[in-house]
C-alpha positions as CSV (number, residue, x, y, z in Angstrom):
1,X,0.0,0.0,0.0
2,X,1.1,3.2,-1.4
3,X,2.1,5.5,2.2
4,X,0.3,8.6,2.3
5,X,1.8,12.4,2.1
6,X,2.9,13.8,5.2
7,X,0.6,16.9,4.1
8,X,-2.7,15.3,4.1
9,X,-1.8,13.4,7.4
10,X,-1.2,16.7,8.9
11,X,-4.4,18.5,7.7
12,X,-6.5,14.8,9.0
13,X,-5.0,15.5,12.3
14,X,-4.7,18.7,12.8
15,X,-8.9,18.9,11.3
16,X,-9.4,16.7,14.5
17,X,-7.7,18.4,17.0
18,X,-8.9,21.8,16.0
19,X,-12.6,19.7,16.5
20,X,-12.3,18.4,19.6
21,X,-10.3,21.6,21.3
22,X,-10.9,24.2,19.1
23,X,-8.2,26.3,17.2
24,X,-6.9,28.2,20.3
25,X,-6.5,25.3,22.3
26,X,-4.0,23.4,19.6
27,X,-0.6,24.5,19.0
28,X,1.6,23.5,16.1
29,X,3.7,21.3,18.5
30,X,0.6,19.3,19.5
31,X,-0.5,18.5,15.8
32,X,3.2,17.5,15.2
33,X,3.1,14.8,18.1
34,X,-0.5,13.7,16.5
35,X,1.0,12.7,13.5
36,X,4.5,11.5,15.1
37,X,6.9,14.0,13.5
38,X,8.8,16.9,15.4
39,X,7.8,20.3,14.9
40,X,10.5,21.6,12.8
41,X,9.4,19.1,10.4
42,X,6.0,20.3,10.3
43,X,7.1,23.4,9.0
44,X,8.7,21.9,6.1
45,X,5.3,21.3,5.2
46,X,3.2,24.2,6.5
47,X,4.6,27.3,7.9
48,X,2.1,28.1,10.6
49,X,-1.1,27.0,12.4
50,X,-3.4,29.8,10.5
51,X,-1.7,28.2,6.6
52,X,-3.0,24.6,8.0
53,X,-6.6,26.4,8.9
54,X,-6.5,27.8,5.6
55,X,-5.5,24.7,3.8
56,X,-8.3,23.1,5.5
57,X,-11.1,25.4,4.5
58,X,-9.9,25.3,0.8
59,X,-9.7,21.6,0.9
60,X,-13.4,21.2,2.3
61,X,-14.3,23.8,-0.6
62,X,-12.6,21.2,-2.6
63,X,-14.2,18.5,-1.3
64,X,-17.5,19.7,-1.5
65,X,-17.1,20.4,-5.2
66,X,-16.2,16.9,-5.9
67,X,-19.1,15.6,-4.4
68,X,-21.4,17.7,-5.6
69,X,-20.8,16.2,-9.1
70,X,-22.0,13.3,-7.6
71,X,-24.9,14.8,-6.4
72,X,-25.8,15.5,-9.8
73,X,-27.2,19.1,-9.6
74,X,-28.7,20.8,-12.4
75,X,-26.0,22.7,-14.2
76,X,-26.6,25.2,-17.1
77,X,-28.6,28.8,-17.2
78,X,-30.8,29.5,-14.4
79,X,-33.7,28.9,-16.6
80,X,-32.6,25.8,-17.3
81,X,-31.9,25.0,-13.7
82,X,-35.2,26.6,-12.9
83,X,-36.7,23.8,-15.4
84,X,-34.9,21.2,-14.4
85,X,-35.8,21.2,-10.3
86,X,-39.8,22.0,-11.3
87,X,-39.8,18.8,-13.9
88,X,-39.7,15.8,-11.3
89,X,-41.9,17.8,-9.1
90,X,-40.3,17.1,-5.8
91,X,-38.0,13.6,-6.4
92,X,-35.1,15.8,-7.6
93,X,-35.1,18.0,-4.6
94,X,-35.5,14.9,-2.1
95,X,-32.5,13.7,-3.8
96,X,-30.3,16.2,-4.2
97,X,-30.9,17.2,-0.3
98,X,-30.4,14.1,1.2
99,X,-27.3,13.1,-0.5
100,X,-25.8,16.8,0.6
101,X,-27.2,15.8,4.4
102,X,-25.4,12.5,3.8
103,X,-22.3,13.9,2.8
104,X,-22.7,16.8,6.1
105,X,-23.4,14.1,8.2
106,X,-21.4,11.1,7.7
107,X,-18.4,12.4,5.8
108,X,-15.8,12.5,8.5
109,X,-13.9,15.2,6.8
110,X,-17.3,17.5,6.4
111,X,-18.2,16.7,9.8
112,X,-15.3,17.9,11.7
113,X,-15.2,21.0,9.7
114,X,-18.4,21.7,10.6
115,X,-17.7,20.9,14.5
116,X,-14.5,22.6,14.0
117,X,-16.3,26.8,12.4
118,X,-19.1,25.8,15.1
119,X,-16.8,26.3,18.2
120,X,-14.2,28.7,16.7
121,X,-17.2,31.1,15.5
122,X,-18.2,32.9,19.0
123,X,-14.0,33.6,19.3
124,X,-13.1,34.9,15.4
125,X,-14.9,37.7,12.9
126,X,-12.9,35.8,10.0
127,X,-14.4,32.3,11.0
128,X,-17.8,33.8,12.1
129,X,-17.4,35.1,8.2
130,X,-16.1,31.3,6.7
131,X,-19.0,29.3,8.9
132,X,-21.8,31.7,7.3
133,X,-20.5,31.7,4.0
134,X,-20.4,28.2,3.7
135,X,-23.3,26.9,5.5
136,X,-25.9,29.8,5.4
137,X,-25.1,32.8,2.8
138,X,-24.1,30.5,-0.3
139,X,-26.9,28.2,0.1
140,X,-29.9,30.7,0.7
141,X,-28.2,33.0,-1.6
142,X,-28.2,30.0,-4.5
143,X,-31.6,28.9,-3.9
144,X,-33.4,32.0,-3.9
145,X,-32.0,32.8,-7.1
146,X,-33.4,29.2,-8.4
147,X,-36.9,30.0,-6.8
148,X,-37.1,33.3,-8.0
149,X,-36.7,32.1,-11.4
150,X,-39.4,29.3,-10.6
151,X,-41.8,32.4,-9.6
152,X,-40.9,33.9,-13.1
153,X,-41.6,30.6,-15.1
154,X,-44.9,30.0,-13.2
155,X,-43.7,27.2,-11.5
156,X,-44.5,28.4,-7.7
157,X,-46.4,31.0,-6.2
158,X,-45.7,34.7,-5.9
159,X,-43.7,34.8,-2.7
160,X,-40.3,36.7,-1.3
161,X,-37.9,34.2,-3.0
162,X,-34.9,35.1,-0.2
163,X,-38.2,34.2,2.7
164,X,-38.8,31.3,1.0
165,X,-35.1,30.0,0.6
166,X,-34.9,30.5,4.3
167,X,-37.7,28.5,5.2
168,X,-36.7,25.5,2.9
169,X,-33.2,25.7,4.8
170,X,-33.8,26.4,8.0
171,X,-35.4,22.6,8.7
172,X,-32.9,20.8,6.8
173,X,-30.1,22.6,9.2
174,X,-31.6,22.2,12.5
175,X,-31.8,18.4,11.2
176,X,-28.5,18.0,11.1
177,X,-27.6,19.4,13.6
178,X,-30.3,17.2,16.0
179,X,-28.8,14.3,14.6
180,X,-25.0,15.2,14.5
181,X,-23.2,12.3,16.1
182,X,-26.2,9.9,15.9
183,X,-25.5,8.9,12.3
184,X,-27.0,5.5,13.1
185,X,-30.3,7.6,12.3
186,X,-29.9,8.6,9.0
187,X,-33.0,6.9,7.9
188,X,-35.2,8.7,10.2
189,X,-33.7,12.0,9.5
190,X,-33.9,11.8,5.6
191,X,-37.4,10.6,6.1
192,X,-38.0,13.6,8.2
193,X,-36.1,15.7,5.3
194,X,-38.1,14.0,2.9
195,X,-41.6,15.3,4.3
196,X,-40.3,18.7,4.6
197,X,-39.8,19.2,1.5
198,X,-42.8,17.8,0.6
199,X,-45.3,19.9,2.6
200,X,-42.8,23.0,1.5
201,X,-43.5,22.0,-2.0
202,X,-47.5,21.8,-1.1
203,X,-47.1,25.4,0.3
204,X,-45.9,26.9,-2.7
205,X,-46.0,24.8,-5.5
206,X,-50.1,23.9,-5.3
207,X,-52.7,26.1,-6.3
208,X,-50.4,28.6,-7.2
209,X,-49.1,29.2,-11.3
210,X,-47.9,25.7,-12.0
211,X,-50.6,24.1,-14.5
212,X,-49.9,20.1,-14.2
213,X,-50.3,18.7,-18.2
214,X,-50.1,15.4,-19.4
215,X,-49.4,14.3,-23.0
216,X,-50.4,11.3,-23.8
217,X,-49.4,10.0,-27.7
218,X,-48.7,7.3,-29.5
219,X,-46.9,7.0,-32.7
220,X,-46.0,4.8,-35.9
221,X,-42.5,5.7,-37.2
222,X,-41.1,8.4,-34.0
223,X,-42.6,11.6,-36.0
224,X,-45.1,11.8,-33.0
225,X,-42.5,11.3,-30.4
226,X,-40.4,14.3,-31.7
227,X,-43.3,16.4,-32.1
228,X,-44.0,15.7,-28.5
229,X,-40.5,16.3,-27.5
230,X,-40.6,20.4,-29.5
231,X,-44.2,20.8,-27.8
232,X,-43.1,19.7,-24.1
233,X,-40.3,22.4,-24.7
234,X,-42.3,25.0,-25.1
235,X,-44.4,24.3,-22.1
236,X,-42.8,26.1,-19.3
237,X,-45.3,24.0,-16.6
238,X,-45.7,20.8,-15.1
239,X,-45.4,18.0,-17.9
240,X,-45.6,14.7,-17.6
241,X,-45.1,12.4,-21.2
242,X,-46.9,9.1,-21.6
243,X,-47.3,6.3,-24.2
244,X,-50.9,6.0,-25.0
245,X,-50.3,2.1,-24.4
246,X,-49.9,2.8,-20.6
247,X,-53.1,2.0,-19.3
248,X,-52.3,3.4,-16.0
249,X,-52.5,6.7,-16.6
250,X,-54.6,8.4,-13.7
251,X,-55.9,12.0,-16.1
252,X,-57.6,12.7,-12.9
253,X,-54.1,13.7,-11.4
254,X,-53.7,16.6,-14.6
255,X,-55.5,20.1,-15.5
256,X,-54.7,19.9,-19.1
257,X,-54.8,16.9,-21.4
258,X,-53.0,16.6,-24.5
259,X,-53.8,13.6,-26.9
260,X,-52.4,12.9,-29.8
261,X,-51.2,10.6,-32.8
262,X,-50.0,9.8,-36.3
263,X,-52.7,9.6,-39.1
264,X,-51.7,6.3,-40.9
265,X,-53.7,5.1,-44.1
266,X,-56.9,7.3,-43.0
267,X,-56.6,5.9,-38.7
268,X,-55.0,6.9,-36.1
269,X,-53.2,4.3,-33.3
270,X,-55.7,2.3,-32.2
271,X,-54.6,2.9,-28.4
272,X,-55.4,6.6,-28.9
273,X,-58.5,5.3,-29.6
274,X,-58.7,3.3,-26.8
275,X,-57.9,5.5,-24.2
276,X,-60.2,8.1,-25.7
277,X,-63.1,5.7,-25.2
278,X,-61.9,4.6,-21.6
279,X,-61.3,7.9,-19.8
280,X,-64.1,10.1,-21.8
281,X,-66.0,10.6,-19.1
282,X,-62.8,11.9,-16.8
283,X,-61.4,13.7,-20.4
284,X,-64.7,16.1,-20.7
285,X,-63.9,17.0,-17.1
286,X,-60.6,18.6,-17.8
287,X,-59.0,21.2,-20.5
288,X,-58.4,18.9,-23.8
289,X,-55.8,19.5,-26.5
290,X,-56.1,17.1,-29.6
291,X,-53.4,17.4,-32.1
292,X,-52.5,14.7,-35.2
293,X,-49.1,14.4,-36.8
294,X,-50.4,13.8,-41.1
295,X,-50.0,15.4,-44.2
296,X,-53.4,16.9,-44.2
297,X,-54.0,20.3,-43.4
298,X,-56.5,22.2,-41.3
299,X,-59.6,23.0,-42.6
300,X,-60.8,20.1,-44.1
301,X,-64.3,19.5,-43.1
302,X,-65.4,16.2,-41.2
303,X,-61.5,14.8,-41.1
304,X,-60.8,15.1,-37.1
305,X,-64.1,13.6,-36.8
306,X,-62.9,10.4,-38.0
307,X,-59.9,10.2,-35.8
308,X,-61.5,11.3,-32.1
309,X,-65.0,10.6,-30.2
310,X,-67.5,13.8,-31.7
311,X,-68.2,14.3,-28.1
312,X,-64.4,14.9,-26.9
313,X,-64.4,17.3,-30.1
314,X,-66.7,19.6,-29.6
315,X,-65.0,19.7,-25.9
316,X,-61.3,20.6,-27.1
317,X,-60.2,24.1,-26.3
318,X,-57.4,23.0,-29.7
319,X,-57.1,20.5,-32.5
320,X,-54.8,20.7,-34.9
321,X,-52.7,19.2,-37.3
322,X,-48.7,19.4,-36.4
323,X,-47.8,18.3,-39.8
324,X,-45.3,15.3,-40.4
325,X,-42.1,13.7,-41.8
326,X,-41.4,10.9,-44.5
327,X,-39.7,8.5,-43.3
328,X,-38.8,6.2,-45.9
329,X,-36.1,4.2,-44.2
330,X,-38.7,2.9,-41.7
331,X,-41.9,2.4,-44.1
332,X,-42.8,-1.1,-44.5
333,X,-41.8,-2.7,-48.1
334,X,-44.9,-1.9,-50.1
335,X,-45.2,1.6,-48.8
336,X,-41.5,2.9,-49.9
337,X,-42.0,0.9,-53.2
338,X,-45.1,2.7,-53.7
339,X,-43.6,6.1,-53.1
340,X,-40.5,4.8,-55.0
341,X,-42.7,4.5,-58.0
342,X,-45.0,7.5,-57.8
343,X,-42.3,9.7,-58.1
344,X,-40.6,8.1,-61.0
345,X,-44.3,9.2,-62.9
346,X,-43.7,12.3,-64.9
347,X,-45.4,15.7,-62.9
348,X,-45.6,13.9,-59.6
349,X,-42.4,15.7,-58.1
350,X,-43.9,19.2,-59.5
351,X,-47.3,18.4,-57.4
352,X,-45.7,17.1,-54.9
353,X,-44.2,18.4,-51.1
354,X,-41.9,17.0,-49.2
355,X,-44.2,17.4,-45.6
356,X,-42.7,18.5,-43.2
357,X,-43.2,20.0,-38.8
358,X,-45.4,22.2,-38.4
359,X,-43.1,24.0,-35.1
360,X,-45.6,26.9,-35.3
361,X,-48.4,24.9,-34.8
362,X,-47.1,23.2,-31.8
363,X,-46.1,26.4,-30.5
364,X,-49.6,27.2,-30.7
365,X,-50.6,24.7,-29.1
366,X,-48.5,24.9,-26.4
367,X,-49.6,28.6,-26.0
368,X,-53.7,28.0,-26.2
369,X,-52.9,24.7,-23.2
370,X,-51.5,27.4,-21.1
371,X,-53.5,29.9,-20.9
């Protein structure tokens, strides 16, 4: 086994005496007899007590960083960020908190730093400054800017974003520190951490701005599945996607209902169908969106009526046509022949249009659901 540097010994030991006695009460010579090396050696390494503070606090910084990419938090702009945390509803927050209360509580490194700036605090201004920056400022700071931009996108309730960052932190800090030292309780305390956040999700999340959709589609050759993917993208809300051969889908759970599919030889998918006929009742009880991916453009009489139950029609605050691709390399064998061949006749290609997404009618769409 490789022996370890002399440096990171020293920071281990001196972290832990500096816990347990607090920075006053250790002296260079004692961290020297910790790690078994006489003082003057010590300062081959470090030159005083205050660099091996420092080195510490840059090395939880450090720490911290790493593990955070473990965490997985949402990285990009802070709409995107903003997106991301209001898409799982509250999964990705459960998750996210309790692997950082994990890593506070039962990293032995994290832990000791935190023991360490919670003694030294009442006796330095400068560590007073270090423990708030890194276990208060940064993190309400952070989060209010995420929940501000939630307010903006409509995904929680007008509300002080700075108040509200407070009161999502405040728990999950008293937590850990209730059950600092008691790690055997984990469990309990991420359960604990777990309700929190979902009764402060309840608070400002429900019945505020957020409109929950569902989009429920089914499709042939993926056209539908990309149209689904641009229209989901332009609603800034709550969205949940489904296959239309899920028969568990509970619409009772959604304000808006999208439904869709491709239009293939005159039908659409037979599980649209299906699920038409076997939630109608529920579907006329709740905004309706009907949309078809297909060659044939609005405005012909009589052609939706074909492809949806008349009474879920005449209930449908949209219905459109999103337009469609060609897919040759996926057609079955008689279809592509049959294309093959029509454009070989002379004057087909001049009649004929490659069809193609209709992005502003799924924009449409998208804005006529939300409103």
């Amino acid at each position: 086994m490789a022996k370890r540097p002399t440096k990171e010994i020293i920071l281990e030991k001196a972290l832990k005496l500096f816990a347990d006695k607090g920075y006053d009460g250790v002296t260079v010579r004692d961290i020297a007899a910790e790690v078994g090396i006489r003082q003057s050696s010590l300062y081959k390494h470090y030159i005083s007590k205050q660099e091996i503070f420092d080195t510490l606090v840059d090395t939880m910084q450090s720490r911290f960083m790493d593990a955070s990419a473990t965490f997985q938090l949402p990285s990009g702009e802070i709409r995107e960020i903003a997106q991301e945390y209001a898409k799982d509803s509250t999964d990705i927050l459960k998750k996210i908190s309790s692997e950082i209360f994990h890593f506070y509580l039962k990293d032995p490194y994290a832990s000791q730093f935190r023991k360490m700036l919670s003694i030294e605090k009442y006796k330095s201004k400068e560590i007073d400054r270090i423990y708030r920056e890194v276990y208060i400022d940064t993190a309400i700071s952070n989060q209010a800017q995420i929940f501000e931009e939630m307010i903006k996108q409509g995904y929680m309730r007008k509300a002080d974003p700075k108040i509200m960052a407070l009161q999502f932190f405040a728990p999950i800090f008293l937590l850990l520190n209730r059950y600092d030292g008691i790690a055997e309780k984990e469990a309990e305390a991420i359960e604990i951490l777990g309700k929190h956040i979902e009764q402060f999700d309840k608070i400002y999340r429900e019945g505020g701005n957020k409109m929950k959709i569902a989009i429920i589609y089914a499709t042939k050759y993926g056209c539908t599945k990309k149209c689904v993917e641009i229209l989901k993208s332009y609603l800034q809300s709550d969205v949940k996607v489904f296959s239309a051969k899920n028969s568990k889908i509970d619409v009772s759970q959604y304000d808006t209902i999208l439904i869709g599919g491709s239009v293939y030889m005159g039908k659409i998918q037979k599980e649209i169908t299906r699920f038409c006929k076997h939630n109608l009742k529920q579907l006329l009880k709740k905004r309706v969106g009907l949309f078809v991916c297909c060659y044939t453009p609005n405005g012909i009489n009589g052609f939706f009526e074909t492809l949806f139950p008349l009474e879920l029609l005449n209930h449908a605050f949209y219905v459109t046509c999103i337009g469609g691709e060609m897919n040759y390399d996926k057609m079955n064998f008689l279809y592509r022949r049959l294309f093959q061949s029509l454009k070989k006749i002379d004057g087909f290609n001049e009649g004929f249009t490659e069809p193609k997404i209709l992005e502003e009618e799924i924009k449409a769409l998208a804005e006529k659901s939300l409103k």
